[in-house]
Every structure is written in C-alpha cells, then in structure tokens.
C-alpha positions as CSV (number, residue, x, y, z in Angstrom):
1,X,47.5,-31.2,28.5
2,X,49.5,-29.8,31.4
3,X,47.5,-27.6,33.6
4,X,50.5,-26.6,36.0
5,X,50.2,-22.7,35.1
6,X,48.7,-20.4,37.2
7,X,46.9,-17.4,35.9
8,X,45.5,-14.0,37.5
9,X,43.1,-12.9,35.4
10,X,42.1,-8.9,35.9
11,X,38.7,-6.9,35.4
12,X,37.9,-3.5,36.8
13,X,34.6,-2.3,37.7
14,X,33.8,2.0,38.9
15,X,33.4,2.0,42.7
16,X,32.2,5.5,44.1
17,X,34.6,7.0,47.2
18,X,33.1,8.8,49.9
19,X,33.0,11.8,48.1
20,X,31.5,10.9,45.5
21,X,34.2,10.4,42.9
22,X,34.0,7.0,40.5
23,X,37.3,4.9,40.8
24,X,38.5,1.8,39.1
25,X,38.7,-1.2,41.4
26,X,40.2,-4.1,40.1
27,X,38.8,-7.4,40.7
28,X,41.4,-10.6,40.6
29,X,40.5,-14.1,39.9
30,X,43.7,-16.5,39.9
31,X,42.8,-20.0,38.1
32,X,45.1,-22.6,36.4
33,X,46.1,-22.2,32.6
34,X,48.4,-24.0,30.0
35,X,50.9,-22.4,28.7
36,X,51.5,-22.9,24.5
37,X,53.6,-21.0,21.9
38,X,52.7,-17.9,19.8
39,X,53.5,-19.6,16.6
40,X,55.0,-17.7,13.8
41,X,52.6,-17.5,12.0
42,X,49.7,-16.2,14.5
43,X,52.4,-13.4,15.5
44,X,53.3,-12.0,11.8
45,X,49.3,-11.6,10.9
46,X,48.8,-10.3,14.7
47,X,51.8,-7.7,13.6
48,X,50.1,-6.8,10.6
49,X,47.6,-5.3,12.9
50,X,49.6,-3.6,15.1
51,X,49.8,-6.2,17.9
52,X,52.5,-8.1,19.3
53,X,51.5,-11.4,20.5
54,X,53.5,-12.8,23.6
55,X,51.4,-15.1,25.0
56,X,49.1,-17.8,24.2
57,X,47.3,-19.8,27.6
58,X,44.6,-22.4,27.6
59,X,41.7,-22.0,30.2
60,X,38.6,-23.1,30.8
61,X,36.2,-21.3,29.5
62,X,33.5,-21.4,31.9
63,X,36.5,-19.3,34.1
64,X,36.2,-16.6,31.5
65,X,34.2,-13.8,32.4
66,X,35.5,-11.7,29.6
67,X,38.2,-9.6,31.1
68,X,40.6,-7.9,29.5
69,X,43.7,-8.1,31.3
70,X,45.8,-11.0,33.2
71,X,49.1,-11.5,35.1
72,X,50.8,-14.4,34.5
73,X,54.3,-15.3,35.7
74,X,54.2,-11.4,38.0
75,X,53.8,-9.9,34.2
76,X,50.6,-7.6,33.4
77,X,49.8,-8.5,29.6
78,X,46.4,-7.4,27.9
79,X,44.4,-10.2,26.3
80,X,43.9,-9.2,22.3
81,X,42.2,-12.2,21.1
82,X,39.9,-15.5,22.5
83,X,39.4,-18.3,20.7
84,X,37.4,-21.4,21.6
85,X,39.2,-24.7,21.3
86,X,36.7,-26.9,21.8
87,X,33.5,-27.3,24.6
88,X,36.0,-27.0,27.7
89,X,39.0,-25.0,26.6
90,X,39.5,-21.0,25.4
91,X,42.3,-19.9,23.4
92,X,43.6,-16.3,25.4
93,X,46.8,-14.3,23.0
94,X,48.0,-11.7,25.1
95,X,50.4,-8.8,24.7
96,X,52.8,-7.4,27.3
97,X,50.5,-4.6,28.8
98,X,53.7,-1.8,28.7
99,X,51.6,0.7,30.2
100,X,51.6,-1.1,33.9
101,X,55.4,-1.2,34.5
C-alpha cells in the first residue's frame, strides 16, 4: 500500500448570517489516501447508471464521516459509491464534480 496521496475531503453544513439567511459553509478535512484504478469493468456497469467513474482512493475509514464531495489533486469530484475493503480501509469511486469549475 502506498499512502503518499493527499485527499481534501468536503461536507457542508447551513450556517445562519446576521440576517438571518441559511448558507452553505463548507467544512474541509485533508487526510492521506491511495490512489488505484477505475477498472473497466467497475466504469462500464457505473455507466449503465449514468455515472462516470474517474476516481477510485483508499482511506481509512474511521476518516470517513460520510461526505459527499472531495478534492484531490486541485480537482472537485463527487464521491458516488463507498465500499469497505476490509476493517481499516474504504473504497471512495468518485466522479469529476462538473458543476464546480
């Protein structure tokens, strides 16, 4: 395993302005990943759903406090599917986030 990736994973909670008005604030939390390969077949049956795998990390999974979006590599990609590895390690398959250019 090479953990050399780093990994800013992104969750937003509603904060209230001073006039009242409820606004996303997003909350980073940058921890170290592993980067793998979307294999070919993970990305056709993902495409048969409408998604478009383009990124598969490793984390630890006590690090995961289910959020839905990450930067990795100064990219915004939106995470579409966890999987547990084993005790230590979750599975994040992310998309390329095209609505945050």
């Amino acid at each position: 395993m090479n953990w050399n990736d780093e990994v800013t994973l992104v969750s937003e909670k509603l904060v209230t302005d001073e006039i009242g008005n409820q606004i996303p604030e997003s909350i980073e939390t940058t921890i170290l990943c592993e980067k793998k390969n979307v294999t070919r077949q993970e990305f056709y049956e993902a495409s048969t759903s409408g998604f478009k795998p383009s990124l598969v990390l490793n984390i630890h999974g006590y690090e995961y406090g289910n959020q839905t979006k990450l930067v990795f590599e100064n990219k915004r990609y939106v995470i579409i599917r966890t999987y547990s590895v084993d005790s230590e390690r979750l599975e994040l398959t992310c998309e390329r986030d095209l609505g945050e250019r």
